[in-house]
N, C-alpha and C positions, 0 to 999 in steps of 0.2 A: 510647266504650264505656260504657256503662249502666253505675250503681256496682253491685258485687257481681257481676258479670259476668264469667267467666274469658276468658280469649282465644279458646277453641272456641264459650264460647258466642257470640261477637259474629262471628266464621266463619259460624256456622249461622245466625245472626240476619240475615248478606248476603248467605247463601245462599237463603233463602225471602225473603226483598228482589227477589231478581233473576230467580228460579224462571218467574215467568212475562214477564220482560221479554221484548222483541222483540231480533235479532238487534244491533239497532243500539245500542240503549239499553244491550246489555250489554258493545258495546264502549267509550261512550262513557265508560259506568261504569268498565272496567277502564282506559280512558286518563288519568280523571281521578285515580284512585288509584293506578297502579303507573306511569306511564309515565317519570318519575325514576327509579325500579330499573331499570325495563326501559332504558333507552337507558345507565344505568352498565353494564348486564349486557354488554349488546353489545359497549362500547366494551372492554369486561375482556376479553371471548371474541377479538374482532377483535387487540387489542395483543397477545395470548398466543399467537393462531396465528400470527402473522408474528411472533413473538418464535421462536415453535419454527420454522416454515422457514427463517428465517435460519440458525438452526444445525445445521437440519438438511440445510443445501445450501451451507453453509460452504467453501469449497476450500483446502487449504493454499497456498503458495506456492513456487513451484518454483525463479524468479530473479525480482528488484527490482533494477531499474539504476533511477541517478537521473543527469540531465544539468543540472550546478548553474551558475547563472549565464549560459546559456543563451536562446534566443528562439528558437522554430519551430513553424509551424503544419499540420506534417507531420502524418497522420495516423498515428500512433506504435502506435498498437491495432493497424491491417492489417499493420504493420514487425513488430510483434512475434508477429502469428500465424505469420507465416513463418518467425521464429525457434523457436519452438514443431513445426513440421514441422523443419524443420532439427536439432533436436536431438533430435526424437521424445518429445517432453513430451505425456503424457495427458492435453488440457486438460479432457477430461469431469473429473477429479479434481483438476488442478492448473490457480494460475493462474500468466502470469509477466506483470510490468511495466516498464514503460517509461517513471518520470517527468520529461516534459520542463521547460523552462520555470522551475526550482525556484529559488529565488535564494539565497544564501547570503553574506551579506557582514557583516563583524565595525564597517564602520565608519557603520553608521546605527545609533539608539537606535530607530527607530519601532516600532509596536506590531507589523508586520507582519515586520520583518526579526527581530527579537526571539523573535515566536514561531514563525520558519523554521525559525533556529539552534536550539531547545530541541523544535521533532519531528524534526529531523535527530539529535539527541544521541539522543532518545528510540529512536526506528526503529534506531540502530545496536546501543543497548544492549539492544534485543529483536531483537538478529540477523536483523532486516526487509530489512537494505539488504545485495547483493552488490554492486553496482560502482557505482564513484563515476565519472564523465566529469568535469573541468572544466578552467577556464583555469590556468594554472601559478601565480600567486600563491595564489587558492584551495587549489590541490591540494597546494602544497610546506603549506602553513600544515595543514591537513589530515591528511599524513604528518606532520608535525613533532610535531603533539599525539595522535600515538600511533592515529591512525582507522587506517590503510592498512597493509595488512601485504606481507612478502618474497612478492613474487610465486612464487618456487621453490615457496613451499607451497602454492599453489592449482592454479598450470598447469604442465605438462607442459616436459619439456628440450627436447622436439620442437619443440613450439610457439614456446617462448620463443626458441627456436634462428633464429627467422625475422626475430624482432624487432630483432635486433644493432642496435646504433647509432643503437635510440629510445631506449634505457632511461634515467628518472630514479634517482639512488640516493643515498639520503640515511641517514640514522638512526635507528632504529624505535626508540624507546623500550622500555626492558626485555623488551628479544629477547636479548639475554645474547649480543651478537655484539659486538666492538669496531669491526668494519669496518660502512661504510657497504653495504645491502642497494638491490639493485632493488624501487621499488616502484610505477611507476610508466611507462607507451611512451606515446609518443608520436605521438600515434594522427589528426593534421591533416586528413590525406591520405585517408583511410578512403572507402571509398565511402559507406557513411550520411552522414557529416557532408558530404559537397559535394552529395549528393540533401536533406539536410535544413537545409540552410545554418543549422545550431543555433548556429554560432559564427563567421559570416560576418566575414570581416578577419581575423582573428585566426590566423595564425602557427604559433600551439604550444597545442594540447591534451594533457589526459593522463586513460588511462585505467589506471584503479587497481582492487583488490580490497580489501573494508573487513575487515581485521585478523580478524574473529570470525566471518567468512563462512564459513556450511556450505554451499556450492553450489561449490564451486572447478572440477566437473565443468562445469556450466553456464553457468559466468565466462567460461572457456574456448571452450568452443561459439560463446559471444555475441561475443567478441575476434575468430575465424577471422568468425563471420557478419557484423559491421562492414564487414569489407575484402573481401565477394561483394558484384558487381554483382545488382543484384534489379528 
Protein backbone atom coordinates (compact mmCIF):
# COMPACT_ATOMS: atom_id res chain seq x y z
CA UNK A 1 0.00 0.00 0.00
CA UNK A 2 1.42 3.58 -1.21
CA UNK A 3 2.13 5.76 2.24
CA UNK A 4 -0.84 8.05 2.78
CA UNK A 5 -3.04 5.66 1.10
CA UNK A 6 -6.22 4.37 2.90
CA UNK A 7 -7.42 0.86 2.46
CA UNK A 8 -10.20 1.99 -0.32
CA UNK A 9 -7.90 3.69 -1.95
CA UNK A 10 -5.27 0.73 -2.70
CA UNK A 11 -9.00 -1.41 -3.56
CA UNK A 12 -9.53 1.19 -6.23
CA UNK A 13 -5.97 1.41 -7.01
CA UNK A 14 -6.48 -2.98 -8.03
CA UNK A 15 -9.39 -2.27 -9.30
CA UNK A 16 -8.15 -0.09 -12.33
CA UNK A 17 -4.93 -2.59 -12.17
CA UNK A 18 -7.20 -5.26 -13.29
CA UNK A 19 -10.00 -3.17 -15.15
CA UNK A 20 -8.71 -4.34 -18.38
CA UNK A 21 -6.95 -7.64 -17.73
CA UNK A 22 -7.98 -10.71 -19.61
CA UNK A 23 -10.18 -13.29 -18.10
CA UNK A 24 -7.15 -15.19 -17.05
CA UNK A 25 -4.83 -12.77 -15.79
CA UNK A 26 -7.57 -11.85 -13.41
CA UNK A 27 -7.71 -15.14 -12.07
CA UNK A 28 -4.22 -15.64 -11.77
CA UNK A 29 -4.17 -12.28 -9.90
CA UNK A 30 -7.07 -13.30 -7.46
CA UNK A 31 -5.10 -16.93 -6.83
CA UNK A 32 -2.15 -15.31 -6.10
CA UNK A 33 -3.68 -13.06 -3.49
CA UNK A 34 -6.62 -14.67 -1.89
CA UNK A 35 -6.20 -18.17 -2.38
CA UNK A 36 -4.93 -18.81 1.54
CA UNK A 37 -8.58 -17.24 2.54
CA UNK A 38 -10.12 -18.83 0.10
CA UNK A 39 -9.20 -22.57 0.77
CA UNK A 40 -9.41 -21.44 5.04
CA UNK A 41 -12.98 -20.34 3.83
CA UNK A 42 -13.94 -23.63 2.31
CA UNK A 43 -12.39 -25.68 4.69
CA UNK A 44 -14.58 -23.45 7.67
CA UNK A 45 -17.90 -23.76 5.28
CA UNK A 46 -17.20 -27.73 4.69
CA UNK A 47 -16.25 -28.51 8.84
CA UNK A 48 -19.51 -26.42 9.81
CA UNK A 49 -21.85 -28.15 7.38
CA UNK A 50 -21.08 -31.63 8.54
CA UNK A 51 -20.74 -30.27 11.91
CA UNK A 52 -24.68 -29.18 11.48
CA UNK A 53 -25.67 -32.58 9.79
CA UNK A 54 -24.21 -34.45 12.22
CA UNK A 55 -26.66 -32.96 14.70
CA UNK A 56 -28.91 -32.44 12.67
CA UNK A 57 -29.52 -36.23 11.77
CA UNK A 58 -28.27 -37.27 15.31
CA UNK A 59 -30.73 -40.45 16.44
CA UNK A 60 -31.15 -41.20 20.02
CA UNK A 61 -30.67 -44.46 21.29
CA UNK A 62 -33.41 -46.88 21.82
CA UNK A 63 -31.18 -50.21 23.42
CA UNK A 64 -27.09 -50.79 23.69
CA UNK A 65 -26.38 -54.27 24.63
CA UNK A 66 -22.64 -54.99 25.08
CA UNK A 67 -21.33 -58.80 24.78
CA UNK A 68 -17.99 -58.43 27.14
CA UNK A 69 -15.16 -60.73 26.80
CA UNK A 70 -16.71 -62.22 23.91
CA UNK A 71 -15.44 -63.29 20.13
CA UNK A 72 -17.77 -63.35 16.99
CA UNK A 73 -17.78 -62.44 13.66
CA UNK A 74 -21.63 -62.48 13.23
CA UNK A 75 -22.88 -59.95 11.61
CA UNK A 76 -24.62 -58.20 14.66
CA UNK A 77 -26.15 -54.99 12.57
CA UNK A 78 -28.63 -57.66 10.44
CA UNK A 79 -29.34 -59.51 14.22
CA UNK A 80 -30.18 -56.39 15.42
CA UNK A 81 -32.45 -54.98 12.67
CA UNK A 82 -34.54 -57.80 13.36
CA UNK A 83 -34.73 -56.91 16.91
CA UNK A 84 -35.63 -53.46 15.91
CA UNK A 85 -38.95 -55.12 13.92
CA UNK A 86 -39.56 -57.43 16.73
CA UNK A 87 -39.88 -54.79 19.23
CA UNK A 88 -41.32 -52.09 16.62
CA UNK A 89 -38.49 -49.52 17.23
CA UNK A 90 -38.73 -46.45 14.61
CA UNK A 91 -35.23 -46.88 13.42
CA UNK A 92 -35.87 -43.60 11.00
CA UNK A 93 -35.66 -41.89 14.65
CA UNK A 94 -33.92 -44.37 16.79
CA UNK A 95 -30.83 -46.39 16.93
CA UNK A 96 -30.30 -49.84 18.88
CA UNK A 97 -26.84 -51.60 19.35
CA UNK A 98 -25.25 -54.47 19.50
CA UNK A 99 -21.55 -54.32 20.87
CA UNK A 100 -19.78 -57.41 20.22
CA UNK A 101 -16.32 -58.44 20.90
CA UNK A 102 -15.79 -55.74 23.84
CA UNK A 103 -13.17 -57.10 26.47
CA UNK A 104 -13.32 -56.24 29.72
CA UNK A 105 -10.77 -57.61 32.17
CA UNK A 106 -9.28 -56.01 35.55
CA UNK A 107 -6.11 -58.32 35.37
CA UNK A 108 -4.01 -56.60 32.48
CA UNK A 109 -2.45 -52.82 32.96
CA UNK A 110 -2.15 -52.37 29.11
CA UNK A 111 -3.19 -49.29 27.43
CA UNK A 112 -6.02 -51.12 25.70
CA UNK A 113 -7.61 -53.03 28.57
CA UNK A 114 -7.25 -49.68 30.63
CA UNK A 115 -9.02 -47.75 28.45
CA UNK A 116 -11.94 -50.54 27.89
CA UNK A 117 -12.57 -50.54 31.71
CA UNK A 118 -12.81 -46.45 31.75
CA UNK A 119 -15.57 -46.12 28.41
CA UNK A 120 -17.26 -49.10 29.93
CA UNK A 121 -17.50 -46.92 33.46
CA UNK A 122 -18.03 -43.84 31.23
CA UNK A 123 -21.14 -45.28 28.94
CA UNK A 124 -22.74 -46.74 32.13
CA UNK A 125 -22.47 -43.38 33.97
CA UNK A 126 -24.20 -41.73 30.74
CA UNK A 127 -26.90 -44.40 31.00
CA UNK A 128 -25.56 -45.58 27.26
CA UNK A 129 -25.37 -49.17 28.08
CA UNK A 130 -28.87 -51.35 28.81
CA UNK A 131 -27.66 -55.06 28.99
CA UNK A 132 -24.48 -56.40 29.95
CA UNK A 133 -23.94 -60.30 28.36
CA UNK A 134 -20.72 -61.88 29.87
CA UNK A 135 -18.78 -64.81 31.35
CA UNK A 136 -19.76 -65.33 35.11
CA UNK A 137 -16.59 -64.09 36.86
CA UNK A 138 -16.82 -60.85 34.75
CA UNK A 139 -20.61 -60.61 35.50
CA UNK A 140 -20.50 -61.57 39.45
CA UNK A 141 -17.47 -58.91 39.81
CA UNK A 142 -19.84 -56.42 37.68
CA UNK A 143 -22.89 -56.97 39.96
CA UNK A 144 -20.72 -56.79 42.99
CA UNK A 145 -19.51 -53.24 42.25
CA UNK A 146 -22.93 -52.02 42.03
CA UNK A 147 -23.23 -51.93 37.75
CA UNK A 148 -26.27 -54.46 37.55
CA UNK A 149 -29.44 -53.94 39.15
CA UNK A 150 -32.80 -56.34 40.56
CA UNK A 151 -34.00 -57.47 37.44
CA UNK A 152 -37.88 -57.22 38.97
CA UNK A 153 -37.39 -53.62 38.12
CA UNK A 154 -36.73 -53.77 34.56
CA UNK A 155 -38.62 -56.94 33.29
CA UNK A 156 -41.93 -58.20 33.70
CA UNK A 157 -43.21 -61.26 36.51
CA UNK A 158 -44.42 -62.90 33.18
CA UNK A 159 -41.25 -62.97 31.81
CA UNK A 160 -39.03 -63.63 34.50
CA UNK A 161 -41.60 -66.37 35.37
CA UNK A 162 -39.87 -68.33 32.41
CA UNK A 163 -36.59 -68.10 33.56
CA UNK A 164 -36.83 -70.30 36.98
CA UNK A 165 -33.73 -71.94 37.75
CA UNK A 166 -31.25 -69.57 35.68
CA UNK A 167 -31.31 -66.84 38.11
CA UNK A 168 -27.88 -65.46 39.61
CA UNK A 169 -28.58 -63.54 42.90
CA UNK A 170 -26.34 -61.89 44.78
CA UNK A 171 -26.06 -58.24 46.57
CA UNK A 172 -26.78 -54.93 44.92
CA UNK A 173 -25.06 -52.51 46.73
CA UNK A 174 -27.20 -49.72 48.41
CA UNK A 175 -30.78 -51.22 47.20
CA UNK A 176 -31.64 -50.87 50.89
CA UNK A 177 -32.74 -54.70 50.67
CA UNK A 178 -30.92 -57.20 53.09
CA UNK A 179 -31.65 -60.35 51.01
CA UNK A 180 -29.64 -61.23 48.03
CA UNK A 181 -31.79 -59.89 44.69
CA UNK A 182 -31.83 -61.59 41.04
CA UNK A 183 -29.63 -59.98 38.79
CA UNK A 184 -28.55 -61.87 36.63
CA UNK A 185 -30.10 -65.79 33.79
CA UNK A 186 -28.45 -67.53 32.60
CA UNK A 187 -28.71 -67.32 29.16
CA UNK A 188 -25.81 -70.46 27.52
CA UNK A 189 -28.41 -72.09 25.72
CA UNK A 190 -30.16 -68.96 23.74
CA UNK A 191 -30.49 -69.30 20.30
CA UNK A 192 -28.20 -66.24 19.43
CA UNK A 193 -25.20 -67.32 21.29
CA UNK A 194 -25.04 -71.18 19.44
CA UNK A 195 -25.94 -69.03 15.95
CA UNK A 196 -23.24 -66.59 16.99
CA UNK A 197 -20.86 -68.89 19.02
CA UNK A 198 -19.84 -65.48 20.98
CA UNK A 199 -18.67 -67.63 23.82
CA UNK A 200 -18.02 -70.92 22.23
CA UNK A 201 -16.92 -73.64 25.31
CA UNK A 202 -18.11 -71.85 27.69
CA UNK A 203 -20.75 -73.49 30.09
CA UNK A 204 -22.39 -70.40 31.91
CA UNK A 205 -23.33 -66.91 30.46
CA UNK A 206 -25.29 -64.17 32.04
CA UNK A 207 -27.40 -61.76 30.97
CA UNK A 208 -27.86 -58.74 33.17
CA UNK A 209 -29.57 -55.22 33.16
CA UNK A 210 -26.96 -52.19 34.08
CA UNK A 211 -28.52 -50.78 37.37
CA UNK A 212 -29.47 -46.98 35.76
CA UNK A 213 -31.05 -48.51 32.52
CA UNK A 214 -34.05 -46.49 31.19
CA UNK A 215 -35.06 -49.15 28.49
CA UNK A 216 -36.17 -52.01 30.82
CA UNK A 217 -39.11 -52.17 28.07
CA UNK A 218 -36.42 -52.96 25.49
CA UNK A 219 -34.17 -55.30 27.80
CA UNK A 220 -36.96 -57.32 27.76
CA UNK A 221 -37.92 -57.52 24.33
CA UNK A 222 -34.14 -58.26 23.62
CA UNK A 223 -34.04 -61.29 26.48
CA UNK A 224 -37.54 -63.10 24.78
CA UNK A 225 -35.59 -62.22 21.18
CA UNK A 226 -32.26 -64.02 22.25
CA UNK A 227 -34.15 -67.37 22.77
CA UNK A 228 -36.26 -66.92 18.87
CA UNK A 229 -34.91 -69.04 16.27
CA UNK A 230 -34.10 -66.37 13.33
Amino acid sequence: MAAGNSVMDEIREQHKKMKDKSLKEKFLYFWDYYRVATVVAIIIVVFVGNLVYTIATAKDTAFYAVLVNSYTDMDTEAYMDGFSEYAQIDTKHYDVMLEPNFTLTQESADTYSMANLQKFAAQVAAKEVDVMIADPETFRQYAANGYLGDLREFISEETLSTFDGRFLYMDVPDDELAEEVPVGIEISDCAFLEKSQAYAGQDEIYFGVLINSEQGENAEMFLQYIFQEH
